[in-house]
C-alpha positions in Angstrom: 184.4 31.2 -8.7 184.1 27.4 -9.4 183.5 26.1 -12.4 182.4 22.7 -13.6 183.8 21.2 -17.3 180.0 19.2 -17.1 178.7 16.7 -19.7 175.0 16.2 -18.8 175.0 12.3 -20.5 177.8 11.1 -18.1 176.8 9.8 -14.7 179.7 10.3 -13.2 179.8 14.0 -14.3 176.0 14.5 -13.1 177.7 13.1 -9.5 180.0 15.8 -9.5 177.5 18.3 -10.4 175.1 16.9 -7.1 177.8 17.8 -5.1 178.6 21.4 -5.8 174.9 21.9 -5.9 175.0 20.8 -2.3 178.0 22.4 -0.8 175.2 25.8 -1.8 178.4 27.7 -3.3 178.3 29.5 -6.5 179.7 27.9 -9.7 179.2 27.8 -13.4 178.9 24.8 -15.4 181.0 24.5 -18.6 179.0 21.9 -21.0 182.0 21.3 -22.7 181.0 19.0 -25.4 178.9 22.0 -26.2 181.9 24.9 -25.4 184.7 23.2 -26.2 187.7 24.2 -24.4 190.5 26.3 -26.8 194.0 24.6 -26.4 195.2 27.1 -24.3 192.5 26.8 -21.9 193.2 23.0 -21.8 196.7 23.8 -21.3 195.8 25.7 -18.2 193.3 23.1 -16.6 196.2 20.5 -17.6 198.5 23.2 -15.6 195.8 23.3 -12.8 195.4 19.2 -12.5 199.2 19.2 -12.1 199.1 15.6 -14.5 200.1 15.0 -18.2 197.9 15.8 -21.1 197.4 12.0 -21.8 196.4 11.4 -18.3 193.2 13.4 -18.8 192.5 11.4 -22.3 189.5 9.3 -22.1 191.5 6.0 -23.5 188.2 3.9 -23.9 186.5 6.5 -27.1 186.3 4.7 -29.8 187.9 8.0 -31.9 191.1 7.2 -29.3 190.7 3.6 -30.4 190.7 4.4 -33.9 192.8 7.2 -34.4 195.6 7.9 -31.7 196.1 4.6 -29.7 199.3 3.1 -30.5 201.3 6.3 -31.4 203.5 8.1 -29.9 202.3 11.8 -30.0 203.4 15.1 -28.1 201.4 16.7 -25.5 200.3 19.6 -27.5 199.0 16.6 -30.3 197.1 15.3 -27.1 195.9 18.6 -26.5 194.9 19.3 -30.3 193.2 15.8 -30.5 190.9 16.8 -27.4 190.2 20.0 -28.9 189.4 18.1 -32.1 187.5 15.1 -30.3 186.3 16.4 -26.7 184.2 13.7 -25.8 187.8 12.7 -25.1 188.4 14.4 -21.9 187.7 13.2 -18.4 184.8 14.3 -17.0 183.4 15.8 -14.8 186.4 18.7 -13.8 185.9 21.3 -11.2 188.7 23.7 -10.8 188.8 26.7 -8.1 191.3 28.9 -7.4 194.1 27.9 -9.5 193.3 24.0 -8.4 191.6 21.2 -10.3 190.5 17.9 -9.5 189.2 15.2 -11.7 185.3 14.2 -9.9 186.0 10.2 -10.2 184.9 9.5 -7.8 182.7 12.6 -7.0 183.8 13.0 -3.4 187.2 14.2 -4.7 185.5 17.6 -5.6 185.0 18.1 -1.8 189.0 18.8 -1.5 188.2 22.0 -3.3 185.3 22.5 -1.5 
């Protein structure tokens, strides 16, 4: 099954969402914001994108801004802070089979696909 982590506010996210609508598989959207991701299923997606925690971290929120830029933290304080904070995480990410890809731009979901 394919799942979407979706956030219906972002453009880019609402892109990525267009596209599995047209490839007419099955999937399940994950409004994140809404279902926020435990830090073990982060930790899985993080596994599944094959990329560093702070690689998935929105650096442009003003919470990042505020309260983690500058510092050195670990990955599971990344993790915790996007558990704590997830309008931090990238957006939109579709993950099948084991495999994940960030949708910026959206045409990167079609390697999935």
């Amino acid at each position: 099954m394919i799942k979407i982590y979706h956030n219906p506010r972002c453009r880019k996210s609402r892109e990525g969402l267009e596209v599995l609508e047209q490839s007419g598989q099955d999937f399940e959207i994950v409004k994140y914001l809404e279902e926020i991701p435990s830090k073990d299923e982060l930790k899985t997606l993080i596994g599944y994108l094959g990329m560093a925690p702070e690689e998935l971290v929105r650096k442009n929120e003003a919470v990042w801004k505020e309260k983690y830029k500058g510092r050195t933290l670990t990955d599971d304080e990344v993790i915790s802070a996007m558990v704590e904070n997830p309008k931090l995480i990238e957006r939109p990410i579709v993950v099948k089979d084991k495999k994940a890809v960030i949708g910026r731009p959206s045409e990167k979901i079609n390697t999935l696909l």
